[in-house]
N, C-alpha and C positions, 0 to 999 in steps of 0.2 A: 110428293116432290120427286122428281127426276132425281136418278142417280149418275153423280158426277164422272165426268167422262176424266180419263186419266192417261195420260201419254206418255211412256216410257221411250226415251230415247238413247240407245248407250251408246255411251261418249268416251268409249276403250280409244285406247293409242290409233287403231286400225279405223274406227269409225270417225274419230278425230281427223284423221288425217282425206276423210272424203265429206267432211263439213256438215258434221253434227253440228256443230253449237251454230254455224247460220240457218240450218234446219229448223232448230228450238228460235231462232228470233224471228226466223219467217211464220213461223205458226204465231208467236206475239204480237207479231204487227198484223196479220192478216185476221184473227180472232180478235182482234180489238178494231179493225174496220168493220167486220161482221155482227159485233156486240156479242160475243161468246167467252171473251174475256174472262168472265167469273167460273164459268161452266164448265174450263176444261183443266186440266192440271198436268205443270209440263215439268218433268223430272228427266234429268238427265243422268245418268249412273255407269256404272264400268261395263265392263265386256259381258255381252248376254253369249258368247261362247263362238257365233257363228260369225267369224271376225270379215272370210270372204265377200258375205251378201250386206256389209255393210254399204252404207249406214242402215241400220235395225231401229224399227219401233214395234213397239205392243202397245194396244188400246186395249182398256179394261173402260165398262165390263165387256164381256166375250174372247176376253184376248186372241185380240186378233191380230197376227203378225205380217209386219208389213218388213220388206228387205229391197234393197238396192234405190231406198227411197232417196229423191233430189228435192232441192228448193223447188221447181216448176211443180213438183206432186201438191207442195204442201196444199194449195189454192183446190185442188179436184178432195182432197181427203177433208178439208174443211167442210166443202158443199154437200159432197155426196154421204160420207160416212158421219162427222157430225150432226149435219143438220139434217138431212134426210133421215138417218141409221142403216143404209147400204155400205158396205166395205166395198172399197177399192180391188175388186178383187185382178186386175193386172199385178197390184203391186201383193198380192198377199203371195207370202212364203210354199214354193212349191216343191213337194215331197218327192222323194226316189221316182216314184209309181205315174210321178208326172201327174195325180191328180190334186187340185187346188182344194185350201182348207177353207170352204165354207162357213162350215158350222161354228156357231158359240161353243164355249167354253172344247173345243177341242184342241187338245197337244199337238204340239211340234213333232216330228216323230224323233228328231234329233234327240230330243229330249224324254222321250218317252222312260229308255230304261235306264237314264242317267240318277243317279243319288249326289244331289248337291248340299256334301257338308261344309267341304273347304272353301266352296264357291257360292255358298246357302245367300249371301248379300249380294252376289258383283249383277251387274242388270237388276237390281231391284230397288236398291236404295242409291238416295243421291250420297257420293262418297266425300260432299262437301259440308255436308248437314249432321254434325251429330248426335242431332237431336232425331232423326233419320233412324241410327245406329240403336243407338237407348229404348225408339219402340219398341226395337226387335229384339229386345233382352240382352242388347248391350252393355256392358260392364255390371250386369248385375250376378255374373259369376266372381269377378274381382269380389264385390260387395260382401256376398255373401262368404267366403272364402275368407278375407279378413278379418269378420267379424264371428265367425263360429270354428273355423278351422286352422289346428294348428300348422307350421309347415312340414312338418312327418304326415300330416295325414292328407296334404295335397301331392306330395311325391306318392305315398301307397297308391290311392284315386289315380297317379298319371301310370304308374307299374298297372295294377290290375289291368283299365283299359286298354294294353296289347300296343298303344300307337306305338309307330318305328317311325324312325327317321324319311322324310321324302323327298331327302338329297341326294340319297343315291347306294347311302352307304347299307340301312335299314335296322341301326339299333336300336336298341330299344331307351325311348322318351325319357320315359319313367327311370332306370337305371342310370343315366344319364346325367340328369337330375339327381339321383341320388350320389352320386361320386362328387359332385361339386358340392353338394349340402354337408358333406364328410368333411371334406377340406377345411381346417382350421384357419383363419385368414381375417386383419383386417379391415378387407375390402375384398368386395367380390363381384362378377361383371356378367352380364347377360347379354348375349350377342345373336341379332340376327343376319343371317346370311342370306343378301337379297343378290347376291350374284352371281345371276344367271347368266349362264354363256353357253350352254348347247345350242349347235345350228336349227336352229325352226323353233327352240323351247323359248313359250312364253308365258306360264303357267303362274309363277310368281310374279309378274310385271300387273300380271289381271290381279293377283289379289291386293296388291298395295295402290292397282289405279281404281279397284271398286267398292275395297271394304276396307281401309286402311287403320281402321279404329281395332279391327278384331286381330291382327298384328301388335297393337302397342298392347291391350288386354291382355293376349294371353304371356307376353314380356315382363307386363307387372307383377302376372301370378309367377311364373315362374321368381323372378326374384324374390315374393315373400316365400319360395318355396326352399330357395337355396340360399337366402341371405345374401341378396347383391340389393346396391340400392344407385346400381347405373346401368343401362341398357345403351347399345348402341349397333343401327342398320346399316350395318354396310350394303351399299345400293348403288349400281354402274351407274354413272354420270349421261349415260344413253338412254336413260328413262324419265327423262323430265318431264313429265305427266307424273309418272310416280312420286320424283321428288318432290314435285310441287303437291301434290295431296297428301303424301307424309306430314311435308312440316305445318300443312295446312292443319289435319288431324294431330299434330303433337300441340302445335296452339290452344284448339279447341279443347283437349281434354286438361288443359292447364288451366286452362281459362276456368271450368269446373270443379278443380281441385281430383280430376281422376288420374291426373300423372300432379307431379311436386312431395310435395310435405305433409305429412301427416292425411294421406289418404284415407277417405272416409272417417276421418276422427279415428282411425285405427292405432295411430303413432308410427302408420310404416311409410317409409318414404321411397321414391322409386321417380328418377327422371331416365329421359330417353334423349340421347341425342343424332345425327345423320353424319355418317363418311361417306364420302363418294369416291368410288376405284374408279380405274382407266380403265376397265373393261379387260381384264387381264383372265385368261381363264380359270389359270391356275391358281388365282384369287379365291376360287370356291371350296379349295381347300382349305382345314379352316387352321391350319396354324400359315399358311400363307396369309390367309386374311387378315389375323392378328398381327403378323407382322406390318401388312399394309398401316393397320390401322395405326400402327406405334408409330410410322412414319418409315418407314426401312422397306426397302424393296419386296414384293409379293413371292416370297420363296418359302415352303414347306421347309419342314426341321423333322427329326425324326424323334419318334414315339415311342414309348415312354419318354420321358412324362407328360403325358394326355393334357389336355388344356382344363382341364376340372380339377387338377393340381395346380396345374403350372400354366396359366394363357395368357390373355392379355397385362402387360406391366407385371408380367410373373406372379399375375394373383389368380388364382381360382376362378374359372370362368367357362358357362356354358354358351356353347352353338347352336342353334336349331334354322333349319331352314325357312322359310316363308310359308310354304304350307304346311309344316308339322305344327308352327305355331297357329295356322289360320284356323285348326281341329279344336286346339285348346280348350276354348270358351265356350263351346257348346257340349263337350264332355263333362264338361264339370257343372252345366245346366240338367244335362240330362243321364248324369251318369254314367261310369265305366261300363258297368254290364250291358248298357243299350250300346257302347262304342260297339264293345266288343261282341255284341250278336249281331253285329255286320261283317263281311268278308270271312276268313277264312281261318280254320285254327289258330296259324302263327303268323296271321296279317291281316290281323283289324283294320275297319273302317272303310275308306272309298278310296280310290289314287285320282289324280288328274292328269291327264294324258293331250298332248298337247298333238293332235292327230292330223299329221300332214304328208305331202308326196301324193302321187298317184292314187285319190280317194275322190269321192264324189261332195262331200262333204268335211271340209276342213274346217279345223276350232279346236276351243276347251272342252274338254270332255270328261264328267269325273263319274265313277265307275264303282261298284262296291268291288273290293277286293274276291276273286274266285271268278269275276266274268271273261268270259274266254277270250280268246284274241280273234276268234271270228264274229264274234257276236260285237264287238268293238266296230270291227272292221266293215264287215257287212251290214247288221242294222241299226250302226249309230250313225258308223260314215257312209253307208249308205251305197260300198261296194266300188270296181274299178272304172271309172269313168272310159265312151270309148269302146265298150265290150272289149277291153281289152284283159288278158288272163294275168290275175294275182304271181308273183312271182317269190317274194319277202317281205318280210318289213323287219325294221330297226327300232331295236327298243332301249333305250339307255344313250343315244347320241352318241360323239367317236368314244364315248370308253363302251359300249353295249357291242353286242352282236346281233345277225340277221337268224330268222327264223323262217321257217318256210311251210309250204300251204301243209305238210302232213301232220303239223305240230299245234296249227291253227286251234285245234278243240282242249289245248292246253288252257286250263283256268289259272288267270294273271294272279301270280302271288309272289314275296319277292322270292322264295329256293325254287318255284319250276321255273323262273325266266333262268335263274342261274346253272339250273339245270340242264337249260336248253345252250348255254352258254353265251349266253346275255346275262343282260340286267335289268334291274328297274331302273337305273340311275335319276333322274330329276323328272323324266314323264314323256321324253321325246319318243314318237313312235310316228317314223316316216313307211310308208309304203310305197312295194317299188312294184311295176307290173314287167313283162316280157320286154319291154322296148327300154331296160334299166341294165347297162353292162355290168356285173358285180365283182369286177376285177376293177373298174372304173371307179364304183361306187365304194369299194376297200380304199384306193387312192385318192378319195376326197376325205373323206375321215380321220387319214394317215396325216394328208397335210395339213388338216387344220390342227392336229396334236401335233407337228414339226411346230410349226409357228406359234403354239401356244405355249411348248415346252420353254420352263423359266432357267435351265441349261442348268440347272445347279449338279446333278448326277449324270454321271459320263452312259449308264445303258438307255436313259431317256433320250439326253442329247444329240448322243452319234447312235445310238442304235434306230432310231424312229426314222433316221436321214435315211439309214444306210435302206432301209424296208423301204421307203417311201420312190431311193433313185431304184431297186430294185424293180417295183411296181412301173417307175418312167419306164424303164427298157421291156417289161413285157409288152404294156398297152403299143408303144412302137412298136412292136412286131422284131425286137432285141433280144429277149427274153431266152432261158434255155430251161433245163429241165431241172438242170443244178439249182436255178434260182427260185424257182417252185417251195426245193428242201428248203433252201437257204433261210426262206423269209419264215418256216416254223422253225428252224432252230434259232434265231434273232427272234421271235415271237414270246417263244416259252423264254429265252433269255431275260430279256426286256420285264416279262411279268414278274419273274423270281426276283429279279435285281435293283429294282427302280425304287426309288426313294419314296414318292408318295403315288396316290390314286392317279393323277392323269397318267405317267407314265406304265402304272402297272396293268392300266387296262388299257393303253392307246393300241397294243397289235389287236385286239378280241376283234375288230370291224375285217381284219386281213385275214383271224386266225377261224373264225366262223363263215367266213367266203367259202376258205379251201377247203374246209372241211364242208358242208355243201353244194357249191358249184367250182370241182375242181376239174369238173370237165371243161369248164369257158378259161381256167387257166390255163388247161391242156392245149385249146383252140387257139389261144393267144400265142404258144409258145411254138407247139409244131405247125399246125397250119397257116399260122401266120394269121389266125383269120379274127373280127371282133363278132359272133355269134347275136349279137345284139345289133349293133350295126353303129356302134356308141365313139370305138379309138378312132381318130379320122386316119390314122397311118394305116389300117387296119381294114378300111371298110370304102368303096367304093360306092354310089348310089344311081342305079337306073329307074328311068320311067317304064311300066308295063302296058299292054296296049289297054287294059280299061281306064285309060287317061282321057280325061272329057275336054279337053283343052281348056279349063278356065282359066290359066295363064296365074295362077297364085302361087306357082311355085316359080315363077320366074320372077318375078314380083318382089316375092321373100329373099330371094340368090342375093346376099351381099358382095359377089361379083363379078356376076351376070356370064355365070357360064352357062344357063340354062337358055336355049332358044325356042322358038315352035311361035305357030300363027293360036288364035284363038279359034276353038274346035275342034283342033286337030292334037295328035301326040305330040308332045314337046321332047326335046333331048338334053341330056347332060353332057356337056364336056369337059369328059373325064381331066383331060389336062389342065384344067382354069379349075377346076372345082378342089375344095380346099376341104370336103367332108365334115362341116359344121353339123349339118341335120335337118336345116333351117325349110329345106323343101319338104321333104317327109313329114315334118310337123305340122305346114300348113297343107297338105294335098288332101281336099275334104274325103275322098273317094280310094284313100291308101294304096295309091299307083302308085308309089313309088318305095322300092325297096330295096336293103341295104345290100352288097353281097361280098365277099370277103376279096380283097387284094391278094393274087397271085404274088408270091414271093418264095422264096428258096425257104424250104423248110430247116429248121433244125434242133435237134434234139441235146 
């Protein structure tokens, strides 16, 4: 008997949104024109990781990966690779090396040195089935956990294995957990924190659109851990995908008696219910969030007393983020000691890293803790797209800092990023190459901690302004030398002084600039010049003579200061051109380059 052909199609927000699911009902009506109907099997599941080259499928057996596939493909992968057994090889996923993957049963290279604990379900199971979930030894750590273990000895089990926090902050799980189990209370509340707000981080979004059963799991252990018998996800209102497969999966496991009443005939009871925030950032702090949830405005309070005293409705109540809980349940399958001979002394396990910016391969990406930031960077993402030269990258989103190519063979853990003075924060890690101004790139960070600060504390409030118009007047070519000082001593101020996390790390993007590229401040401020060719006040743009005429940079000019015939050198003029970038970007043949605005220097 033939072995059943099987279709993986992930249906993440990103693939979603380029028509996965008419995808999956083109291949149904065309296999049932065909008579292949029985023969093939079509699963649709969360983020397989490489969200770019979507829509993504895999056919097993040989998993063969197919990316950028359309409705029109479905009819050629029916004929040739079903019925024949030839792959489609146009559409199969093509590696750094530009060589196509043939071969059966051969890896992704994306994939090659990735360790998927947090992400072990998402692209593999349908996250609408949890019947799906249970093959794969879902909730049979709750099970067994209820029924042999006390909750002292599921706190030890979460302490031994080393997990920390993968929000940003990096406590420890286990300890955590043990502080709320301490608290004498009664009522007590388990809370997860699904809101993500760093620019580019989507890390949690994939695990509650792919695997959303292994979220409520490790929610319930924790409560028989700590004594809560109420769980609840705070979740941005901007992830309706997610929301809708949450409450899909709290249904489901109700439905089975793995959330309610008297779980596994244990006599422990444990429901979960959905908050949805506005998308606030400072929501992710988590006495902000509890406030949210209480119905009161998203603003942090300060500490002591910790929310394992004193949280939600002033009872004892733990936080965990989306992927600290998503590790849970298979720790407690397979034991502390295997967590913890992963990654590195004092950072257990794998991180996910949400790897975007100037890379050749953007996505999820999860990692054993100790792998370097060049081996991330280079043989996961697959290097600078462009031959253009690596410049930084950002780890931690605007509370993180940039790192730079001599630090690259730094092994990810969370004290060397903070070493480096970064962070791990949630998992964001953009990369920037030579055509990234980093005076620029400090001033997008800045503003988006302006606008996310919840105004409560006057060095967040007016301090982050005052750095951010600082930043306005260097990038115009305003700038002086004073203001260089100015913005580290408002920097250091701001961290000492600020009431919670966003504010105490919102300068680290300004204060990790200057302190490695404080030559392109210097350039900003005396020569007037953008070194990058990025401040449009700053930077001027000429054609050079290797210009082939192909007229795409006039093309791009939104307004049309660019003239020339086709074949010949085209010109800029300089007085209508308004320094977008928008030629440079598209000039296949990099004729055209940035060069600094003469202006009155000053120091």
């Amino acid at each position: 008997m033939l072995e059943k052909i099987q279709v993986i199609i992930c249906g993440g927000t990103e693939c979603s949104n380029v028509e996965s699911v008419l995808i999956k009902d083109a291949f149904e009506s065309y296999l049932e024109k065909i008579d292949m109907k029985d023969e093939v099997a079509l699963v649709l599941t969360g983020s397989k990781g490489l969200c770019p080259l979507g829509p993504v499928l895999v056919v097993y057996p040989g998993e063969i990966f197919y990316t950028d596939v359309t409705e029109n493909d479905v009819k050629e992968i029916c004929e040739e690779h079903f019925k024949r057994g030839k792959p489609v090889q146009r559409l199969m996923y093509n590696d750094f090396d530009a060589q196509k993957r043939i071969k059966k049963n051969s890896q992704v290279k994306f994939y090659g040195m990735q360790k998927r604990i947090a992400l072990r379900n998402c692209g593999v199971i349908n996250p609408l089935d949890i019947n799906e979930y249970i093959a794969r030894d879902g909730y049979k750590a709750l099970g067994e956990i209820l029924l042999s273990s006390s909750p002292q000895q599921v706190v030890d089990e979460m302490i031994k294995s080393g997990l920390r926090g993968r929000g940003g902050g990096g406590f420890s799980t286990g300890k955590k957990w043990q502080f709320a189990k301490n608290s004498v209370s009664d009522k007590k509340y388990v809370i997860c924190n699904a809101d993500e707000g760093d620019p580019g981080a989507f890390m949690d979004r994939a695990v509650l659109e792919g695997d959303p059963h292994s979220v409520l799991e490790a929610m319930a252990i924790c409560g028989y851990a700590i004594g809560a018998d109420q769980g609840y996800i705070y979740v941005r209102a901007e992830y309706p995908v997610a929301v809708e497969r949450l409450y899909h999966a709290i249904d489901e496991a109700r439905d089975l008696n793995l959330l309610g009443d008297n779980i596994f005939n244990s006599g422990f009871n444990f429901n979960i219910d959905i908050r949805l925030g506005a998308g606030a950032f400072v929501c992710g702090e988590e006495t902000a969030l509890i406030a949210s949830i209480e119905g009161y405005r998203g603003m942090p309070r300060l500490k002591p007393p910790f929310p394992a005293v004193r949280g939600l409705w002033g009872k004892p109540t733990n936080v965990n983020n989306v992927e600290t809980l998503a590790n849970i349940p298979v720790i407690f399958l397979k034991g502390a000691d295997w967590f913890k001979s992963i990654g590195t002394k004092d950072s257990s396990g794998t991180k996910v890293f949400a790897l975007g910016g100037k890379i050749n391969n953007t996505g999820l990406v999860e990692v054993p803790m100790g792998t370097t930031l060049r081996e991330v960077i280079y043989d996961i993402g697959g290097g600078i797209p462009n031959k253009r030269k690596f410049k930084a990258v950002q780890t931690g989103g605007p509370s993180g800092g940039c790192i730079t190519e001599k630090d690259l063979d730094t092994p990810i853990d969370f004290e060397n990023l903070k070493n480096l003075g970064s962070m791990m924060g949630s998992g964001g890690m953009i990369v920037m190459d030579e055509d990234n101004c980093m005076v620029d790139v400090a001033r997008f960070y800045l503003d988006f901690t302006v606008d996310e600060s919840c105004g409560k504390c006057t060095p967040c409030r007016e301090g982050t302004k005052q750095m951010r118009d600082i930043l306005d007047r260097i990038c115009e070519g305003q700038g002086t030398m004073k203001d260089i000082d100015q913005l580290e001593v408002l920097g250091r101020m701001i961290q000492e002084t600020s009431l919670c996390g966003l504010g105490q790390t919102a300068p680290n993007p300004v204060l990790s600039t200057l302190k490695h590229f404080r030559d392109e401040y210097i350039a900003h401020v005396v020569d007037k010049a953008c070194p990058a060719g990025v401040c449009r006040e700053l930077t001027n743009f000429v054609i050079e003579e290797n210009c082939i005429g192909c007229t795409k940079c006039a093309r791009n000019c939104p307004v049309n200061a660019i003239s020339g015939w086709p074949k010949q050198i085209h010109r800029i003029d300089i007085d209508l051109c308004i320094g977008c970038g928008a030629c440079k970007k598209s000039c296949p043949v990099s004729a055209i380059s940035s060069q600094p605005k003469r202006q009155e220097a000053s120091i």
